[in-house]
C-alpha positions in Angstrom: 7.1 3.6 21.2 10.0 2.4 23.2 11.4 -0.6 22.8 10.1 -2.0 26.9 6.4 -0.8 25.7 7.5 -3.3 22.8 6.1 -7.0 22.0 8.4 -9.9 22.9 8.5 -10.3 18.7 9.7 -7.2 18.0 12.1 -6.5 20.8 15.1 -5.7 18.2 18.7 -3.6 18.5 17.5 -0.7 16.2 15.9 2.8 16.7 11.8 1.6 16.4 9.0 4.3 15.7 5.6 3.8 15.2 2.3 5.8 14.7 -1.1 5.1 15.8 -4.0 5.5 13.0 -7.0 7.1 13.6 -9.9 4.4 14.4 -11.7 3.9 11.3 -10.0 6.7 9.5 -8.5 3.5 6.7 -10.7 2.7 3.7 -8.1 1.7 1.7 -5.5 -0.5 1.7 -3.3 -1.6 -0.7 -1.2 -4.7 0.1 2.1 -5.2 -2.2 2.7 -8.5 -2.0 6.1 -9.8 -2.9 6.8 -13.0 -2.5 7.5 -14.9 -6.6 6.0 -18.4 -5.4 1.8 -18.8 -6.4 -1.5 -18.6 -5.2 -1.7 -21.8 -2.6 2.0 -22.5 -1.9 3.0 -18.9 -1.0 3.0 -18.5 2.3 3.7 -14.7 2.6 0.0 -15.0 0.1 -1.5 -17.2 3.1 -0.4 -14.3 5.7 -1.1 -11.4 4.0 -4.4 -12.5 2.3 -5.8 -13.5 6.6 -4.4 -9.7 7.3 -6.7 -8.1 4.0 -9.5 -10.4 4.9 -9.4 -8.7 8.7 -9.0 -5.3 6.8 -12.2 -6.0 5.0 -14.5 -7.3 7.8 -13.6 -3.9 9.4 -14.7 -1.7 6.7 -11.9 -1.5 4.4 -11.8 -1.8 1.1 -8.5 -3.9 0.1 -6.3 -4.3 -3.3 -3.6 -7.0 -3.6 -0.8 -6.1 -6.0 1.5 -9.4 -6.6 4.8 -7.7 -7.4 6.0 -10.7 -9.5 3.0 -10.5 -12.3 4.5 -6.6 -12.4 7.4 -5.6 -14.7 10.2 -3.5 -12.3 13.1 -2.3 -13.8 16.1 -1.8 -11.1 16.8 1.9 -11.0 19.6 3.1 -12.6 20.8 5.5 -10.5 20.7 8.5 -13.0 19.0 10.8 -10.6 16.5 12.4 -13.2 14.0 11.8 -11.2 15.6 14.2 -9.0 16.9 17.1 -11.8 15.7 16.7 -15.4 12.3 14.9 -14.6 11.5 15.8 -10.3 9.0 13.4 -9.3 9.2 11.2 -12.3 11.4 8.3 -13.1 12.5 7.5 -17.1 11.8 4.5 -16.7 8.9 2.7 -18.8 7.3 -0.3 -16.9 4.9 -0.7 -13.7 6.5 0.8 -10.9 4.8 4.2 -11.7 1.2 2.5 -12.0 1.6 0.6 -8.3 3.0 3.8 -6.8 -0.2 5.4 -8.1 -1.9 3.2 -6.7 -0.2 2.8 -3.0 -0.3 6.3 -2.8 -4.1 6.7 -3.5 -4.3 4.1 -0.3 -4.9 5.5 3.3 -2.4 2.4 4.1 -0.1 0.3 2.6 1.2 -2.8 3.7 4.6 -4.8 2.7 4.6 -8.3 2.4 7.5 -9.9 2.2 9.3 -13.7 2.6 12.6 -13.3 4.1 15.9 -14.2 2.0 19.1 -14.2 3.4 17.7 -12.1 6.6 15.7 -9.2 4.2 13.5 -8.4 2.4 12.8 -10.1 -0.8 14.7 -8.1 -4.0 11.8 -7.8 -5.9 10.5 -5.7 -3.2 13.4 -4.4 -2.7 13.8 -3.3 -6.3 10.4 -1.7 -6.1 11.3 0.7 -2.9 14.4 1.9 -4.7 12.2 3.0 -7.9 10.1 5.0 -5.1 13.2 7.7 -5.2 11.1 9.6 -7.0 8.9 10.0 -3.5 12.0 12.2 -2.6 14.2 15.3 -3.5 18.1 15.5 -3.8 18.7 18.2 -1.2 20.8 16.6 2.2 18.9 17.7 5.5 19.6 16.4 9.2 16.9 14.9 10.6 15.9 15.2 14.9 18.0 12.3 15.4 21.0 14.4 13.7 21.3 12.1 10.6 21.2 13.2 7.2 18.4 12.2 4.9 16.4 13.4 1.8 13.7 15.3 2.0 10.0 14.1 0.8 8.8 15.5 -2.2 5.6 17.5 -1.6 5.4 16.3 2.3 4.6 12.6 0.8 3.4 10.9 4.0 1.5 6.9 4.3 1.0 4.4 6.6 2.2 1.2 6.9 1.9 -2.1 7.5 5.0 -4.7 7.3 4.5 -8.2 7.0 7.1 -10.8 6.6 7.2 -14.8 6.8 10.1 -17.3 7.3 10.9 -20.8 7.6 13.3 -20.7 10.5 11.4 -21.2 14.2 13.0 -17.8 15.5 11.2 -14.6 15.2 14.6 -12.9 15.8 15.6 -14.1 12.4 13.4 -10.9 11.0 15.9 -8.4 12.9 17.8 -6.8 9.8 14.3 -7.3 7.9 12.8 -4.8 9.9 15.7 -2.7 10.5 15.4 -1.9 7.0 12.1 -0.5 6.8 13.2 1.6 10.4 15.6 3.4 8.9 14.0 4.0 5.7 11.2 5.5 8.5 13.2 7.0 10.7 15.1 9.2 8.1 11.5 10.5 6.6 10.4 12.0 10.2 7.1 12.7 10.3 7.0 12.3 6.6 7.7 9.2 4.0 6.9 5.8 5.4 5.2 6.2 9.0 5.0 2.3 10.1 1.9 1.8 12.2 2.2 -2.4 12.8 5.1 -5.2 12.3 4.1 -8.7 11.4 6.3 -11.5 11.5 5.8 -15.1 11.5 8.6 -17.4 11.9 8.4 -21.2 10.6 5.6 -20.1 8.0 6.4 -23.3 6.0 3.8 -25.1 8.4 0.9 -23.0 6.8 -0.8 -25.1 4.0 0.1 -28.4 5.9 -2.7 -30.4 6.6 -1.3 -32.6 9.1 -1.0 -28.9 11.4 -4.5 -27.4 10.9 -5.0 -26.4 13.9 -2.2 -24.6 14.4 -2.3 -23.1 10.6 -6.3 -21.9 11.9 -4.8 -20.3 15.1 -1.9 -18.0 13.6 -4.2 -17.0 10.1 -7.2 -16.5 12.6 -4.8 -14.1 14.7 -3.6 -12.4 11.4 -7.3 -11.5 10.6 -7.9 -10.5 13.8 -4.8 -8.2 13.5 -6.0 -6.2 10.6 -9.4 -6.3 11.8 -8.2 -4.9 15.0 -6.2 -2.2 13.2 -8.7 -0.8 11.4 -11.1 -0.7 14.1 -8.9 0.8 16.6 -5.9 2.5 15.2 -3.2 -0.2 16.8 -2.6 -4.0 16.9 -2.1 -4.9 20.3 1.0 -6.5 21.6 -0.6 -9.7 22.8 -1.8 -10.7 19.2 1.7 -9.8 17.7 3.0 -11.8 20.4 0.6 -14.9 19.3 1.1 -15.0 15.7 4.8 -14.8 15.9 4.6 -17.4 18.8 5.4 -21.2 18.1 3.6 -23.4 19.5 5.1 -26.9 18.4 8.0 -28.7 19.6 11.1 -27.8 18.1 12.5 -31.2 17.9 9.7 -32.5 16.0 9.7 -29.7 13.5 13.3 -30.0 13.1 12.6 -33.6 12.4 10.2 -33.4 10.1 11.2 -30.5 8.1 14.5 -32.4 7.5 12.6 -35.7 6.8 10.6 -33.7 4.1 13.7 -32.4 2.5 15.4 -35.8 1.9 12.4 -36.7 0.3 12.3 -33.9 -2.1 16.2 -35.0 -2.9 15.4 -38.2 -3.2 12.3 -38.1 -5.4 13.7 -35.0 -7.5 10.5 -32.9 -6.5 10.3 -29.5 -5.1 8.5 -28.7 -1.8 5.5 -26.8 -3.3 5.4 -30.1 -4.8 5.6 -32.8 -1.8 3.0 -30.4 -0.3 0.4 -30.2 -2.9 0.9 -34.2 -2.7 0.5 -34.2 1.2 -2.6 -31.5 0.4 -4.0 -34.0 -2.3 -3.8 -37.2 -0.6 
């Protein structure tokens, strides 16, 4: 897809590729959902549990893995994977058992919040144990850049969510980048990315003085995953509208900054002034 056929949300600098399923061909997805904060306050949760409950009105049979209930080891970098072990790491803890399980999936779909303009290190973490998906040898890809080969052909789908608190979609530029290349360098093979997902100044979701605007970006979410199932694409128009915000800047700013003096002045965390806001 070139980058004019693009949505306005994900009209970023780098090299963008993406595949079109086959309509009705997903019956599973898995959705590996990073974000550390719990059920009700994590906003990457609210996003990614509207996009599964889309999945499943299509047809789709959905299983949320919450990376932080997981324990992932960093990888070490020893390379047996590649040499004395090929294909497994030495590693004793999760990351084997959810790459079981994402690779049983007909798609899998990234969740992420954004820190510091990527992805989350715990998912991060988790896609460098995935090593083991690939083989040492250096090959040059159509592009002309060198990349690993997948082991076996590995090939999935996917889908990549993120959330963020700024009001700027752009914000999720190097966040997306990152799964690009990590696409790009696998051809046909590895990661094939079939939708992006972004939804800039997430931290609204959950607050009840902005239901309306909370129902009309998780109601577009569903529809997204709905849509993608059914059809094999989400269509530019609904990536536009969940990425899209609608309130006045100002205001936000205002409030957002009002909320945070609060916080510093009561010695309470935000999940905290917004279960109080929710509660009262």
């Amino acid at each position: 897809m070139e980058n004019h056929q693009l949505p306005s949300a994900l009209q970023f600098s780098h090299p963008q590729r993406y595949v079109r399923l086959e309509p009705g061909s997903v019956k599973k997805v898995v959705i590996l959902q990073a974000s550390p904060r719990k059920e009700g306050v994590s906003k990457t949760e609210m996003v990614a549990g509207a996009f599964a409950s889309g999945c499943r009105k299509a047809g789709a049979a959905v299983e949320t893995i919450n990376l932080r209930d997981k324990k992932i080891k960093q990888c070490q970098g020893c390379f047996h994977c590649w040499t004395k072990t090929p294909g497994q790491c030495i590693q004793n803890d999760d990351a084997a058992s959810v790459m079981q399980t994402a690779d049983a999936a007909d798609l899998v779909v990234y969740a992420s919040p954004l820190y510091h303009f990527s992805m989350i290190a715990l998912l991060k973490k988790y896609i460098e144990r995935t090593l083991v998906h690939f083989e040492p040898f250096l090959i040059r890809g159509n592009d002309g850049k060198t990349s690993h080969p997948p082991r076996n052909g590995h090939e999935y789908k996917a889908v990549i969510i993120g959330v963020c608190g700024f009001p700027e979609v752009s914000h999720f530029g190097p966040f997306s980048a990152n799964f690009h290349y990590i696409a790009n360098a696998g051809g046909d093979y590895g990661m094939n990315i079939a939708a992006e997902i972004y939804r800039p100044l997430a931290e609204i979701l959950g607050n009840p003085y902005l239901q309306e605007e909370n129902d009309r970006v998780l109601n577009a979410v569903e529809k997204a995953g709905q849509t993608l199932i059914e059809t094999g694409a989400v269509p530019p128009s609904l990536i536009d509208e969940i990425a899209e915000v609608r309130l006045d800047k100002e205001q936000i700013f205002e409030m957002a900054n009002h909320s945070w003096q609060i916080c510093i002045d009561e010695g309470m965390s935000m999940p905290e002034l917004q279960k109080k806001l929710a509660e009262s």
